[in-house]
N, C-alpha and C positions, 0 to 999 in steps of 0.2 A: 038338622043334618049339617055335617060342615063341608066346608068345600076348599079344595086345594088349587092353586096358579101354578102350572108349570111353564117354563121358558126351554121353549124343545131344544134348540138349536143347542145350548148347554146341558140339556138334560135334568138342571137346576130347579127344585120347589123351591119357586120366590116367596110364597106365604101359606099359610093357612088361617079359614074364614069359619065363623061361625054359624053365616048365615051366607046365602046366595046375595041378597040384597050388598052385605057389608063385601062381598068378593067383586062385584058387579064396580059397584064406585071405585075398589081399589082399581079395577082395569082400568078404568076411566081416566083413573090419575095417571096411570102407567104411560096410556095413548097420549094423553093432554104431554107428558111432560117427554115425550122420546117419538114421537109421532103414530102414525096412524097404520105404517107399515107394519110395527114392533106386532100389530092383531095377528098377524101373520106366525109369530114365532112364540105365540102363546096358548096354552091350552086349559081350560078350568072343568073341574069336575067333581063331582058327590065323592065324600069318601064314606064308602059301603061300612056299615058294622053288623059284625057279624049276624045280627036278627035280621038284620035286612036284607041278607047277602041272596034270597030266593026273589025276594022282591025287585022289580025294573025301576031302578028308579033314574030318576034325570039324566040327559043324556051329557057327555063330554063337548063343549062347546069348544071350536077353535075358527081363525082365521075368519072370513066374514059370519059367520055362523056366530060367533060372539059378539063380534062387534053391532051384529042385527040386536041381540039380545042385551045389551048396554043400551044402544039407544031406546030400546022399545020400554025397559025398567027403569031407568034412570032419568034424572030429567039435568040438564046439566043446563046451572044459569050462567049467561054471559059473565066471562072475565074470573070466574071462579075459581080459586086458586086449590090447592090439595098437600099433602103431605108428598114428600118429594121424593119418589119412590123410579129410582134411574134404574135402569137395565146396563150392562154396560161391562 
């Protein structure tokens, strides 16, 4: 399933993911590199096709609700740097 980042406040799709796992770290870099507030003005979510379009699948995560779900998937080691992915 792939999953999209949206950044509300612009309305903007910052990327698209192929997995939850590979979207999850891209937030992570986002937070690490623009702060912790930015959770706030992002939203990630399944993109439905069409077989699955009857099917519930994962819900749209944003604001704490995401960043619950970063930490709880992700394991982020001290001082670990990422691809430099600014909002802005």
């Amino acid at each position: 399933m792939q999953y999209e980042l949206w950044h509300l406040r612009s309305g903007n799709l910052l990327e698209c993911f192929a997995s939850e796992r590979e979207a999850l770290i891209a937030v992570r870099e986002y937070l690490e590199l623009n702060g912790l507030d930015l959770v706030h003005e992002l939203a990630l979510g399944p993109v439905q096709e069409e077989a699955d379009a009857l099917d519930e699948g994962p819900p749209v995560l944003q604001g704490e609700a995401l960043l619950a779900r970063v930490r709880r998937q992700i394991s982020v080691p001290s001082g670990m740097g990422g691809t430099a992915r600014v909002v802005g």
